[in-house]
TITOR-524108 format. One record per residue (C-alpha): x, y, z. Coordinates in Angstrom, 2 decimals, decimal comma, padded with zeros to 5 digits. Layout:
PT        u        v        w
PT        X        Y        Z
...
% end
This chain:
PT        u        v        w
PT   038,30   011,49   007,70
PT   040,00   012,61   004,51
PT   038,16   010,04   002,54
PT   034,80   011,27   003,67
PT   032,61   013,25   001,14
PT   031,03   016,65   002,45
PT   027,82   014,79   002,31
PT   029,35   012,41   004,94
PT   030,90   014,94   006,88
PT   027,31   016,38   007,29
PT   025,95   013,58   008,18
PT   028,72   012,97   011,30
PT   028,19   016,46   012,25
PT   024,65   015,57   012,61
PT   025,31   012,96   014,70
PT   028,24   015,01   016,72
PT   026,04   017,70   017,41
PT   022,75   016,91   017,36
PT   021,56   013,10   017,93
PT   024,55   012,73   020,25
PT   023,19   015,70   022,66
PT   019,46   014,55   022,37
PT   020,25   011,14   023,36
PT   022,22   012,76   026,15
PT   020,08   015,16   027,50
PT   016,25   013,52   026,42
PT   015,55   011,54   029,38
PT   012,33   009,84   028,40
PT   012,80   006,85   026,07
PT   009,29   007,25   024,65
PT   010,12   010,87   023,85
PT   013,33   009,59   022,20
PT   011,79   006,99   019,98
PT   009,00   009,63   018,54
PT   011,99   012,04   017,57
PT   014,02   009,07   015,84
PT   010,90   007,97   013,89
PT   010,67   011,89   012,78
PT   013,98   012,27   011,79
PT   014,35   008,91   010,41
PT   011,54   009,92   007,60
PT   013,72   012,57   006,57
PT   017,16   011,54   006,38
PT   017,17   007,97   004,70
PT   014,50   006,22   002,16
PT   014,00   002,79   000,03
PT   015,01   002,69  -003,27
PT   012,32   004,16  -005,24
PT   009,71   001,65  -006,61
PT   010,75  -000,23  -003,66
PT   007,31  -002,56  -002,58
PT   005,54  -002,59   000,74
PT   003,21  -004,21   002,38
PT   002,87  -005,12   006,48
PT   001,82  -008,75   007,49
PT  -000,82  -009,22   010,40
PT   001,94  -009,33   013,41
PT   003,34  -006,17   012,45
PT   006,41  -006,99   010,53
PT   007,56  -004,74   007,33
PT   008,16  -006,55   004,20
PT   010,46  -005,27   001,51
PT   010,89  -005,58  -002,38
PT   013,20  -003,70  -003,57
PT   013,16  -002,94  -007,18
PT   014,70  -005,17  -009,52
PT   013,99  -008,77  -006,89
PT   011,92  -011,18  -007,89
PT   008,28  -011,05  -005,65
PT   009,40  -014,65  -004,40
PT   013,28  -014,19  -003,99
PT   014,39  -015,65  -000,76
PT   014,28  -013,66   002,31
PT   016,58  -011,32   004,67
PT   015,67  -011,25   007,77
PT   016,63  -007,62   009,38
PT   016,44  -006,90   012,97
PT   016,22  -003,06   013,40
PT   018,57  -001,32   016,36
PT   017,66   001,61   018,97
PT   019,61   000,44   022,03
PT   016,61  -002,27   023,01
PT   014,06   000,88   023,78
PT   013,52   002,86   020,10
PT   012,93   002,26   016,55
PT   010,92   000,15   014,57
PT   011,06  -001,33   010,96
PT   009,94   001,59   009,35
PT   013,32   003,57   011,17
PT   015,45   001,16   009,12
PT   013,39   000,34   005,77
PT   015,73   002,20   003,94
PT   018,64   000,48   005,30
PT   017,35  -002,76   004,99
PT   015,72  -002,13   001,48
PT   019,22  -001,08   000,31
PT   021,33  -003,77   001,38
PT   018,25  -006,36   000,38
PT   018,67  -004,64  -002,95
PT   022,45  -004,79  -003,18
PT   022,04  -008,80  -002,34
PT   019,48  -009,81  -004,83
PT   016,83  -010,45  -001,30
PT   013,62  -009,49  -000,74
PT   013,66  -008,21   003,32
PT   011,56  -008,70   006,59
PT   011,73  -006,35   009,40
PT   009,67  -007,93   012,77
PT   008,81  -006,06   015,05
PT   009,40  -006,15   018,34
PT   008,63  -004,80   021,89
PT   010,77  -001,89   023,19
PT   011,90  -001,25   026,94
PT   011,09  -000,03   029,79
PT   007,21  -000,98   028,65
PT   008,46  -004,55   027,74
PT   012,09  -005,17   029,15
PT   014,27  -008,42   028,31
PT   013,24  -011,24   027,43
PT   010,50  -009,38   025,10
PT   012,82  -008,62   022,13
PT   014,34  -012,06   021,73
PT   011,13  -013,99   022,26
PT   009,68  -011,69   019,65
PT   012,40  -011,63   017,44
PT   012,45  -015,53   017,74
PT   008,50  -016,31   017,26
PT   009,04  -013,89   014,09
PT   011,50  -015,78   012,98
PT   009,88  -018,97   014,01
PT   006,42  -018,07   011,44
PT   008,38  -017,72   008,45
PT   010,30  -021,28   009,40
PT   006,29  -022,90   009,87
PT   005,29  -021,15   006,38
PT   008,29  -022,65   004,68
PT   010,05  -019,34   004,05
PT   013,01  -019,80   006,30
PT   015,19  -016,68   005,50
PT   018,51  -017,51   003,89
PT   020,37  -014,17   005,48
PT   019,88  -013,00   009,30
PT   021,19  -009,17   009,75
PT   020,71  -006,86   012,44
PT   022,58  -003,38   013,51
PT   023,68  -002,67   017,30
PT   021,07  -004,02   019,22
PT   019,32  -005,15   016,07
PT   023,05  -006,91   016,03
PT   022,53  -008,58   019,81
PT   019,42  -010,18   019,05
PT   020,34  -011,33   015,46
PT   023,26  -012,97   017,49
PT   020,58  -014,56   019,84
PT   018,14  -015,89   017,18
PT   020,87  -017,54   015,19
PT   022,42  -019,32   018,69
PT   018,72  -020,67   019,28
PT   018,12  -021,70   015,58
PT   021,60  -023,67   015,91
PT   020,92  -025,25   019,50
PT   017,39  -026,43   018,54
PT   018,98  -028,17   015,66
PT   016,93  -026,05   012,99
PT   018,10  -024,85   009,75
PT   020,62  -022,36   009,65
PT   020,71  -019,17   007,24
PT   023,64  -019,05   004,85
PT   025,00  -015,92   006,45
PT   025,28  -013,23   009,10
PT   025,61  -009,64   008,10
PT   026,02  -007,45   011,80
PT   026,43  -003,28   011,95
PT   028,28  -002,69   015,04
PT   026,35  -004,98   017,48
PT   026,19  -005,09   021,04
PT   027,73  -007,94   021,89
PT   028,24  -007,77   025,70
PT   025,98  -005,73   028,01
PT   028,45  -006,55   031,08
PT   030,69  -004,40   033,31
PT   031,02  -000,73   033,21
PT   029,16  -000,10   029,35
PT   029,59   004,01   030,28
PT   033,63   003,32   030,47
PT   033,60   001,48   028,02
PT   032,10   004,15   025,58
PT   033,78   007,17   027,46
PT   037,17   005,24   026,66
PT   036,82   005,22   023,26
PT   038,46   007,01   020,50
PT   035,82   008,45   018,63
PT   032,61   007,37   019,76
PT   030,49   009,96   017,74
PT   026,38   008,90   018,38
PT   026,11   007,28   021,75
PT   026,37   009,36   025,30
PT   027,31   007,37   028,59
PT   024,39   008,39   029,95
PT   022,00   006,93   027,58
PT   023,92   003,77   027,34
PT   023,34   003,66   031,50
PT   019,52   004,70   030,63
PT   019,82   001,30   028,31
PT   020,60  -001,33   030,53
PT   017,96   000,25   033,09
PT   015,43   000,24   031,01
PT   015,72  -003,11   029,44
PT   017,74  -005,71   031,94
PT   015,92  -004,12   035,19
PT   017,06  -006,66   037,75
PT   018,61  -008,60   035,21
PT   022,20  -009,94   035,42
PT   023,84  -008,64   032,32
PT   026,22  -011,06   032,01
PT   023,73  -014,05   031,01
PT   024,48  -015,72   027,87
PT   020,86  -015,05   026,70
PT   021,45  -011,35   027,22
PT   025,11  -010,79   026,28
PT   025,98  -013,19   023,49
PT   029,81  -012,48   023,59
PT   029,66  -014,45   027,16
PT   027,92  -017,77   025,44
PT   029,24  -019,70   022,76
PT   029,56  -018,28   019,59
PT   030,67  -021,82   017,72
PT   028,97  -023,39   014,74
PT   027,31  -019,95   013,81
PT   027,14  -019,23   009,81
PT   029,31  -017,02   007,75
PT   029,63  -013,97   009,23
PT   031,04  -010,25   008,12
PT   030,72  -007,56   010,93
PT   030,46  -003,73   009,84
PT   031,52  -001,05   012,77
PT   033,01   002,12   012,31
PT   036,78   002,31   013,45
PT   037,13   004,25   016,87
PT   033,34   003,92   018,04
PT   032,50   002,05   021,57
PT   031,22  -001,00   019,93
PT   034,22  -001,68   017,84
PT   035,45  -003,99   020,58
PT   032,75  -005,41   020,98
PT   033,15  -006,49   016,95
PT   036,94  -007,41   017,89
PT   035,76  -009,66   020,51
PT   033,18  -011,07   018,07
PT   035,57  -012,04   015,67
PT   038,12  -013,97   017,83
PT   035,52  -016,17   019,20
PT   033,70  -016,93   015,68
PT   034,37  -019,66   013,28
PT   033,97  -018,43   010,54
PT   033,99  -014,46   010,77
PT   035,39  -011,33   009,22
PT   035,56  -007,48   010,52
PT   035,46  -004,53   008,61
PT   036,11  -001,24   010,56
PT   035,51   002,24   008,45
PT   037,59   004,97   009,74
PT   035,67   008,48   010,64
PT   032,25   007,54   010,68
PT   029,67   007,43   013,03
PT   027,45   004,58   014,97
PT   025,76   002,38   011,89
PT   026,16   005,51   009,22
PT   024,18   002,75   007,33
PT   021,12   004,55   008,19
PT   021,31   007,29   006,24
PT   021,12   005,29   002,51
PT   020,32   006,39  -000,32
PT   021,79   010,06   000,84
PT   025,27   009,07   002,07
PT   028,17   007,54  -000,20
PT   029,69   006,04   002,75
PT   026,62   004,17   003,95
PT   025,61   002,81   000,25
PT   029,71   001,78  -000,04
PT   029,43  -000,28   002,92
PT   025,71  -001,71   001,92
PT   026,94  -002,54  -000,95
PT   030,22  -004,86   000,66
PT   027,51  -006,32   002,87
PT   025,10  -007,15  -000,03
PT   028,31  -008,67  -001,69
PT   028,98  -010,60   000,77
PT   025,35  -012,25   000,99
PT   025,62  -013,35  -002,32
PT   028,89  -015,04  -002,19
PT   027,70  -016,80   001,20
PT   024,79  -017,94  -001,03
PT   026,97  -018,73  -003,92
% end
């Protein structure tokens, strides 16, 4: 951690000692997602003069300043483990990394679990994605963050087996990538997994795959094939549970690249605009989407 700034430090504290416990110890997924939207108005935010505006099925739609009102579009799934968040959670996330790549963004929204458990977030995620393709605005970037990461996995697997046009890029944050075998192990082996409990990860796969076999290709991407996807950089921090998950991405990718940050937390991304570690890494990703564009 010696590269962290204090305002980073405070920010994995945070996370340590106070979403890590609440997602722990909060049993009630609705509760859960009201305290995330709560805290997520005060601890990230767009860039200022950043435009808004929501369409009829709910999505967000972001211009950050400086982006032309018809620059091509980013299309950013939002994580929360399949049962919280929304777009609004992650507008400043995705208005910061649509700003660093020149994009204007759209954030669909989708139904959470246990209300609407799999295949609700896919099929909405896909008939989102499936408007913009009708209207002729088939985005050019598809970008997601841990379960926001699973189902931007999904979408792009369907847009290449239906033999539809494919966005120039991928741009993951630490996605869930295989919802198989023993998830609590998996996080209680690793490192330094600072955000996510074993116990909500367990309340996860209840609430969404309830009698669902995890290991389905449609569910766990990792266990279909990952072939013929586009360009692809994957964000995680170094030490978290879901860094194998990214390690096992990579290896069975075409055309993919890994970047793990040392002593940060589960997507630290979220936090832009306050943190020097999440803008950093925004900024490689929003790099990155312009050279795949190039």
């Amino acid at each position: 951690m010696s590269g962290l700034t204090l305002t980073d430090r405070a920010w994995l504290a945070f996370a340590r000692n106070i979403e890590r416990p609440t997602l722990a110890l909060l049993g009630s997924q609705r509760a859960l997602d009201r305290v995330f939207r709560l805290t997520a108005r005060m601890t990230t935010g767009t860039p200022r003069g950043t435009q808004t505006h929501r369409d009829a099925d709910g999505s967000l739609w972001l211009t950050p300043p400086g982006v032309a009102p018809d620059a091509p579009l980013l299309f950013y799934i939002h994580g929360g483990g399949f049962t919280i968040g929304a777009p609004e959670t992650h507008a400043g996330l995705a208005a910061h990394l649509a700003a660093a790549a020149g994009l204007r963004a759209v954030l669909p929204r989708y139904r959470l679990a246990p209300a609407h458990p799999f295949p609700a977030a896919p099929q909405d995620v896909i008939a989102a994605w499936t408007r913009l393709y009708g209207q002729g605005a088939a985005p050019v970037a598809i970008c997601g963050d841990s379960a926001g990461g699973c189902l931007a996995l999904l979408l792009a697997m369907h847009i290449r087996d239906n033999g539809l046009p494919a966005a120039d890029a991928l741009a993951l944050i630490a996605p869930i990538a295989d919802l198989s075998g023993d998830i609590a192990a998996r996080i209680e082996a690793a490192p330094s997994e600072h955000l996510i409990p074993a116990r909500w990860a367990r309340r996860i796969r209840r609430c969404y795959l309830p009698g669902i076999d995890p290991a389905r290709a449609d569910v766990s991407p990792l266990l279909g094939d990952l072939r013929g996807l586009p360009r692809t950089l994957v964000q995680a921090a170094e030490g978290e549970a879901l860094a194998e998950d990214a390690r096992r991405l990579i290896a069975a990718m075409d055309d993919a690249t890994l970047e793990l940050h040392p002593g940060l937390q589960h997507v630290w991304h979220l936090h832009a605009g306050r943190s020097p570690a999440a803008d950093a890494a925004l900024a490689d990703l929003g790099r990155f989407l312009k050279e795949a564009r190039a």
